[in-house]
C-alpha positions as semicolon CSV with decimal commas, in nm:
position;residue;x (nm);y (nm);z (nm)
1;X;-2,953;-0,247;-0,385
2;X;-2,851;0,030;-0,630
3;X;-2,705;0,326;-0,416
4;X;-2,921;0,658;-0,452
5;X;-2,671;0,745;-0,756
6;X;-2,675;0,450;-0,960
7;X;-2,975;0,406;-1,223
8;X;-3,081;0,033;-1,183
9;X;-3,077;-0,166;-1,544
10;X;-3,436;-0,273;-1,600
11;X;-3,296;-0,643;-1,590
12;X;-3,597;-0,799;-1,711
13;X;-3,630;-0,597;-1,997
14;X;-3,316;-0,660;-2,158
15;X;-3,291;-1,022;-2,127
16;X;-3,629;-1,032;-2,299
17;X;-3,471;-0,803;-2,573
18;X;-3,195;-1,056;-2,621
19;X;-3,382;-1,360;-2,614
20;X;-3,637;-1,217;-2,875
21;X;-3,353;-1,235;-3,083
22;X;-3,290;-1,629;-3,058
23;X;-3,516;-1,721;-3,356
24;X;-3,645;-2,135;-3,229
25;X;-3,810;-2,159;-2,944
26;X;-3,686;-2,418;-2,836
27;X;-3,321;-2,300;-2,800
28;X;-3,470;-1,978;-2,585
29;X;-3,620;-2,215;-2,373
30;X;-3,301;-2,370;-2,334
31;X;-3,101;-2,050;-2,222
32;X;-3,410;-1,918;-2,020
33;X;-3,337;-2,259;-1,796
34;X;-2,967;-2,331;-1,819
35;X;-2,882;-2,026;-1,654
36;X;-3,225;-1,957;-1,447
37;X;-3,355;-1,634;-1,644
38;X;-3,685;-1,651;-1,535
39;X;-3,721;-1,893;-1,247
40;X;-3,449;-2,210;-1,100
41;X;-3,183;-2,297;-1,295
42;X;-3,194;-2,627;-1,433
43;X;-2,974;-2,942;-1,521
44;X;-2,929;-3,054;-1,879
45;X;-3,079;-3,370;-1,758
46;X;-3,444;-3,191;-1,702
47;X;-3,388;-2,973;-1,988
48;X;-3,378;-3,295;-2,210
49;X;-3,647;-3,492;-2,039
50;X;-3,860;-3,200;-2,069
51;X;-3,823;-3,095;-2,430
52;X;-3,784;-3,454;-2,508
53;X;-3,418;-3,491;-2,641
54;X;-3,093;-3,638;-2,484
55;X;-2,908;-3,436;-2,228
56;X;-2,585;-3,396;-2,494
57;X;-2,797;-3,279;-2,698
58;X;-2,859;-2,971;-2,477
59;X;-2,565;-2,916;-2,384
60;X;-2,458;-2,875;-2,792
61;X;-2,774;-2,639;-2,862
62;X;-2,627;-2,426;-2,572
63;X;-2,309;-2,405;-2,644
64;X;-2,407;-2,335;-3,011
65;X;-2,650;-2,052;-2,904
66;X;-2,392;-1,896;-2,670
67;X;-2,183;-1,900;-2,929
68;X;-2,391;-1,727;-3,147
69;X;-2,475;-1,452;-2,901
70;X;-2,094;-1,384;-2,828
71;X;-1,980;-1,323;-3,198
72;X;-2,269;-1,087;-3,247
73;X;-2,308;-0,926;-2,911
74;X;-2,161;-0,564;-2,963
75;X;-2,289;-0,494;-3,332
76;X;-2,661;-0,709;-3,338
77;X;-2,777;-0,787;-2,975
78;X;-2,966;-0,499;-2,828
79;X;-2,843;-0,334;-2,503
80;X;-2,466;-0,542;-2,499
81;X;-2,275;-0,237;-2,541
82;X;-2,478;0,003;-2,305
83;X;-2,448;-0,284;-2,085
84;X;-2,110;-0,368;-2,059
85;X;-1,995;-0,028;-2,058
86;X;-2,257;0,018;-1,730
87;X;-2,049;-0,304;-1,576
88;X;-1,718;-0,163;-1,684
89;X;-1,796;0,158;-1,513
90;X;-1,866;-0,019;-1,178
91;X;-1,587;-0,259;-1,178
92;X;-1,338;0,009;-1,241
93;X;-1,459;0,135;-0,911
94;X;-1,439;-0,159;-0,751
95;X;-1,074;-0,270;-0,876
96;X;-1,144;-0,455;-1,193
97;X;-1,303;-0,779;-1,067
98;X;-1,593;-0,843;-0,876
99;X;-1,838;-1,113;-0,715
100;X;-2,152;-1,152;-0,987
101;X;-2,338;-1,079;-0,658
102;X;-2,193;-0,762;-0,590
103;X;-2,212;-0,631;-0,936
104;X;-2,594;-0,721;-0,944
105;X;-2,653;-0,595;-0,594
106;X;-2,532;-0,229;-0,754
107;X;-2,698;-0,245;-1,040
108;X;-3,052;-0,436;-1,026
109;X;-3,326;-0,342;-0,805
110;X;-3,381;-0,609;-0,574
111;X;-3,078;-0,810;-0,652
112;X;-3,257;-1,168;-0,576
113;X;-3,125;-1,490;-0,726
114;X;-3,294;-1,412;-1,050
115;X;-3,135;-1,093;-1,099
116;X;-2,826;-1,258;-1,019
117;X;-2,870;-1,511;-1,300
118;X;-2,935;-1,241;-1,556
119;X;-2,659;-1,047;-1,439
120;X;-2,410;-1,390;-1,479
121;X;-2,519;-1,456;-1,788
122;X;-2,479;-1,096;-1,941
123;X;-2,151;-1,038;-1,843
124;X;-2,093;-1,385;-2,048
125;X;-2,156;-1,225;-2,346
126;X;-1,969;-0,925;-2,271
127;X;-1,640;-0,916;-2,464
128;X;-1,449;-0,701;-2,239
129;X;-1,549;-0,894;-1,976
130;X;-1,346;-1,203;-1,804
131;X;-1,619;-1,477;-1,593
132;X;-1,487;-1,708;-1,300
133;X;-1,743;-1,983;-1,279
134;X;-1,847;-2,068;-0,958
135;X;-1,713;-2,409;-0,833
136;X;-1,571;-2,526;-0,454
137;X;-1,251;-2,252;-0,455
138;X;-1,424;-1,952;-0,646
139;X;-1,742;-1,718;-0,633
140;X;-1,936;-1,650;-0,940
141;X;-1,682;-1,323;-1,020
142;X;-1,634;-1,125;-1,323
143;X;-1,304;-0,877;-1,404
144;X;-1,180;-0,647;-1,686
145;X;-1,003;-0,845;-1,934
146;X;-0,746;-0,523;-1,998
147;X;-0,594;-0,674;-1,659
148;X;-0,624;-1,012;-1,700
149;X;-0,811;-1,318;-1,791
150;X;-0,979;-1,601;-1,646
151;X;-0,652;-1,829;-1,573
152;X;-0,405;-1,487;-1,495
153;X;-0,718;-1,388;-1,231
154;X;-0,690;-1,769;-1,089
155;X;-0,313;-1,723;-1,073
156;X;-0,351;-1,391;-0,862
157;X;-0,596;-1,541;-0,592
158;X;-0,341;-1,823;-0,580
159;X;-0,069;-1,624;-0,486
160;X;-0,267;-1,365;-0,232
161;X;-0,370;-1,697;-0,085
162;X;0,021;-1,817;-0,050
163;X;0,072;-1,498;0,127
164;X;-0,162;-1,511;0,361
165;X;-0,040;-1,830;0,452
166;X;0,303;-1,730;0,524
167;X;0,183;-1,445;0,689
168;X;0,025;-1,688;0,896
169;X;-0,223;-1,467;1,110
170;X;-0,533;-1,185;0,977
171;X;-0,356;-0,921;0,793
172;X;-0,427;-0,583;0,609
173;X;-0,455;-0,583;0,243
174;X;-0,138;-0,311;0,233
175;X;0,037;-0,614;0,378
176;X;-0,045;-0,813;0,105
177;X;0,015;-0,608;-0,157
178;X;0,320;-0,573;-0,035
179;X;0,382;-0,968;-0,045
180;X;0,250;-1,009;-0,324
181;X;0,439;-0,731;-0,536
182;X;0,140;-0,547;-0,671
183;X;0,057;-0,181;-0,608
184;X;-0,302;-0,170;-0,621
185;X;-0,497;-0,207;-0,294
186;X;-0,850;-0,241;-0,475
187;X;-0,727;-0,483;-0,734
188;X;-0,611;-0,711;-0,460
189;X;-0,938;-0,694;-0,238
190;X;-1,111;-0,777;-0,489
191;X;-0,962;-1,034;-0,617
192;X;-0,943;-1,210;-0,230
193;X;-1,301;-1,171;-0,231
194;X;-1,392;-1,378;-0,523
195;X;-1,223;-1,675;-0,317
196;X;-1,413;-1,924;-0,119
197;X;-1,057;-2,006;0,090
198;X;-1,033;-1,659;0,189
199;X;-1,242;-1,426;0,428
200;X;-1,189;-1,064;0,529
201;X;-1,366;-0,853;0,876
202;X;-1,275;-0,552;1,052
203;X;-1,029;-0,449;0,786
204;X;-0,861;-0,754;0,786
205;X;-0,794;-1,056;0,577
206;X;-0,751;-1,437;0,669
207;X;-0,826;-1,809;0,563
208;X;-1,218;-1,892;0,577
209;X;-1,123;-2,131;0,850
210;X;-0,967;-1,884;1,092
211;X;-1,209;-1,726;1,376
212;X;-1,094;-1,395;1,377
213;X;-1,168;-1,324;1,006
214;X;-1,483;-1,572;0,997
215;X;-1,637;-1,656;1,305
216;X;-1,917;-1,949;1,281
217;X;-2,020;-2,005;1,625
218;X;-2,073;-1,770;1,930
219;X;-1,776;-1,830;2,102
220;X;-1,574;-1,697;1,812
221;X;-1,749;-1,423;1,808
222;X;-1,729;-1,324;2,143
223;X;-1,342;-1,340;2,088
224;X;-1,323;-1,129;1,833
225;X;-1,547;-0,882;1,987
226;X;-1,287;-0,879;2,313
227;X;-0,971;-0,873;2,115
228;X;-1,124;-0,598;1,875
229;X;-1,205;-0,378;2,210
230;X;-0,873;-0,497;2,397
231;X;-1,011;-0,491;2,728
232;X;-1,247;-0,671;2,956
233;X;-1,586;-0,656;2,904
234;X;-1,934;-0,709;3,110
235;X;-2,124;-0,980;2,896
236;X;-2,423;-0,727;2,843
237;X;-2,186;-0,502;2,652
238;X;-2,036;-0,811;2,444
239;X;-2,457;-0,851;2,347
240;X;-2,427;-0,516;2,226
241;X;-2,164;-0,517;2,050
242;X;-2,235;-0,851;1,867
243;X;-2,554;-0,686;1,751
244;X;-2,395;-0,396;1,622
245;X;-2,098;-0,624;1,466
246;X;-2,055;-0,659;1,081
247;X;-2,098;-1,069;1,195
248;X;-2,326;-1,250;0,918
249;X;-2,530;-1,354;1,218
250;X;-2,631;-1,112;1,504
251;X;-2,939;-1,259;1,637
252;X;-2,772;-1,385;1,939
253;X;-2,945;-1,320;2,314
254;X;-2,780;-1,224;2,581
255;X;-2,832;-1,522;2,792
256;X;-2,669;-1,758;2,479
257;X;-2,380;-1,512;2,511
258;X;-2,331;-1,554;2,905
259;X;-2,381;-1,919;2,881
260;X;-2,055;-1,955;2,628
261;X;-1,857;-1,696;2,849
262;X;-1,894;-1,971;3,130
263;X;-1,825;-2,245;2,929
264;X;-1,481;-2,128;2,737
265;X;-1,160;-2,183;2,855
266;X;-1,054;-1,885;2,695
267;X;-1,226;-1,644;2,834
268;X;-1,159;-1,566;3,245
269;X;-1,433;-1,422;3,461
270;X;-1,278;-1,098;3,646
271;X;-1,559;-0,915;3,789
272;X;-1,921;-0,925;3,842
273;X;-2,046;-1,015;3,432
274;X;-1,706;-0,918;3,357
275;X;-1,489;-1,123;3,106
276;X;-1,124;-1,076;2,963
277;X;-0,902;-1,334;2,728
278;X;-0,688;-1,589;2,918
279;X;-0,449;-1,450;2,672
280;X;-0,370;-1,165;2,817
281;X;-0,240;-1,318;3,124
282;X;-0,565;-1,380;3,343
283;X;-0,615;-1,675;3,494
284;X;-0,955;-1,858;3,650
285;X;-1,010;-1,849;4,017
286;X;-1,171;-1,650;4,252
287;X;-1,064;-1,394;4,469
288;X;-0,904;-1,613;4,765
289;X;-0,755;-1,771;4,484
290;X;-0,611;-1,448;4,335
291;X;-0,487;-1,351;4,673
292;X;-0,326;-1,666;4,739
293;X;-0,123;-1,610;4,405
294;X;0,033;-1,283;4,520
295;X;0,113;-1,383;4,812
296;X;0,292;-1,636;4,702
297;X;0,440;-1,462;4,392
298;X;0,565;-1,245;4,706
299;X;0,697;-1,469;4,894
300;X;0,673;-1,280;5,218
301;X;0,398;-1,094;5,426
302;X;0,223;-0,778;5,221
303;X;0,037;-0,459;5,363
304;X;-0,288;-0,517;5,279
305;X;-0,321;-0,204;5,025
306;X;-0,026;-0,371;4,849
307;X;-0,267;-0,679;4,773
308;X;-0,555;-0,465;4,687
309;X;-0,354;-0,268;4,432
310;X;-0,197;-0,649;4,308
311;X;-0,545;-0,822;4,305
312;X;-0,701;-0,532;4,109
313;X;-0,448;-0,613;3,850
314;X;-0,652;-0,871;3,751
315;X;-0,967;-0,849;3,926
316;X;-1,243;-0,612;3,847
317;X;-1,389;-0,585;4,191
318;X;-1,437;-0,372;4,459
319;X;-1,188;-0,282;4,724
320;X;-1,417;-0,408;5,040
321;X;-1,419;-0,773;4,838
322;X;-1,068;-0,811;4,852
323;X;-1,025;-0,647;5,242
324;X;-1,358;-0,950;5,323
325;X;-1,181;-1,208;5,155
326;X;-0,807;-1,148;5,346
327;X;-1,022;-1,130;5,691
328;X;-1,234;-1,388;5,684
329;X;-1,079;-1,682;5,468
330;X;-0,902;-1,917;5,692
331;X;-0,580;-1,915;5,437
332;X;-0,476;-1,574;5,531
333;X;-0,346;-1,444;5,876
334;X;-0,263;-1,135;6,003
335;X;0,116;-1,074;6,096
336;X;0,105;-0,707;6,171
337;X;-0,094;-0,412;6,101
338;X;-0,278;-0,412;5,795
339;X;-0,052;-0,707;5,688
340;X;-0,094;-1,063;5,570
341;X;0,015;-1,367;5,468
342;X;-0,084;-1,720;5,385
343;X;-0,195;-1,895;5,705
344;X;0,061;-2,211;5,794
């Protein structure tokens, strides 16, 4: 949606304005469904078996009408120039280039698949303007042609990509600027965002298949939740915080959450509903089993405030657990005051 200072384009109108000024019906029909004007797009097959004629032979009325359109779009089609100075203006503030989504989403009113459509297809007959087709690597994007065209934007998204490879973890985008020998922060964001191998979240960017930049299932997500807060958490306030998250999905309960928490080796129960990341050194086991470590780890009897203060190291439990666990588990014997050590 158009932010409370941008003046949505009345989309509708100036396709219709445009259109009016393809002269055979026929051929606006064409356009309308090629690139979904009005309603779905449609295939050059359907096109054909509707208006009765082969599917080559829409594709060559297309291509002839585009072409058409594009020689005479700045001096004889109404609204071009308004328009592409209106789409120059945003992508200047969003560093030259920019998802066909995005663009519309700032400058339509609803910014539904239609208005997407008529958005795409403007910017095609924009001269200023550079299109990225959608396919399997790229997003429907457009950019300033003053910085680049269709190939040189390709070439730039292959390189941030290479980067990000040998960086070989989620980084910042002044880390790949840097890599990458560019200057401009913006131009590079953009330009990783109109990739379909690339993902970005919480400021940072990574490869679409790693967890920590897109997380698909709830286990990632409760991972990058925990290593975003760096510290152990109680799985109510994971709940939360997936909820409030800038995840694509959110609509996670509570009781899904706790159930994954169980069920992951990398997370480690340390308290009562409290989880950290086996990563940063805890390990599973319950409190006789904790015990049993340090006293080991030790290698000799301890006071039994030195294995409170040792268990709480990793433990997130009260004081009176540990004290019930050293006196009444049959591993652990008393050698002196307040000392113990692992039973024979």
């Amino acid at each position: 949606m158009p932010d409370q200072t941008t003046t949505a384009l009345d989309i509708e109108q100036i396709i219709n304005d445009i259109l009016s000024t393809i002269e055979r019906e026929r051929e606006r029909e064409i356009i309308s469904r090629r690139f979904g004007l009005f309603d779905r797009k449609e295939t050059l097959e359907q096109i054909g078996e509707l208006l009765g004629i082969t599917r080559e032979r829409v594709r060559q009325l297309e291509k002839a009408v585009i072409t058409r359109l594009k020689a005479t779009a700045e001096q004889d089609l109404p609204h071009v120039k308004d328009v592409q100075g209106r789409f120059m203006t945003e992508l200047e503030l969003t560093g030259g280039v920019s998802r066909v989504s995005d663009l519309s989403g700032r400058l339509t009113k609803e910014n539904n698949r239609i208005d997407q459509a008529r958005v795409a297809f403007l910017t095609l007959l924009c001269p200023n303007l550079a299109v990225i087709d959608e396919n399997d690597n790229f997003y429907h994007a457009v950019g300033l042609t003053k910085l680049g065209n269709e190939k040189h934007m390709k070439d730039q998204v292959a390189k941030i990509i290479d980067a990000i490879k040998k960086i070989a973890a989620p980084t910042t985008v002044d880390k790949i600027v840097s890599a990458v020998n560019d200057t401009d922060q913006a131009h590079v964001a953009s330009l990783a965002s109109t990739s379909k191998q690339l993902a970005t979240l919480n400021g940072r960017w990574g490869l679409v298949k790693w967890p920590m930049v897109n997380p698909k299932n709830i286990r990632d997500k409760i991972y990058v939740i925990l290593y975003e807060k760096g510290k152990p958490l109680h799985f109510n306030d994971i709940s939360v915080a997936i909820k409030e998250s800038e995840f694509k999905r959110k609509d996670v309960t509570t009781q899904a959450i706790h159930n994954e928490l169980i069920k992951d080796g990398r997370f480690v129960l340390i308290g009562r509903g409290i989880y950290a990341l086996k990563e940063w050194g805890y390990e599973k086991g319950t409190v006789a089993d904790i015990i049993t470590e340090v006293l080991n780890k030790a290698k000799e009897p301890l006071h039994r405030d030195e294995i409170v203060k040792r268990v709480l190291k990793s433990r997130h439990v009260k004081e009176t657990t540990i004290l019930l666990n050293l006196q009444g588990k049959p591993q652990f014997k008393r050698v002196a005051k307040a000392t113990y050590a692992l039973a024979e």
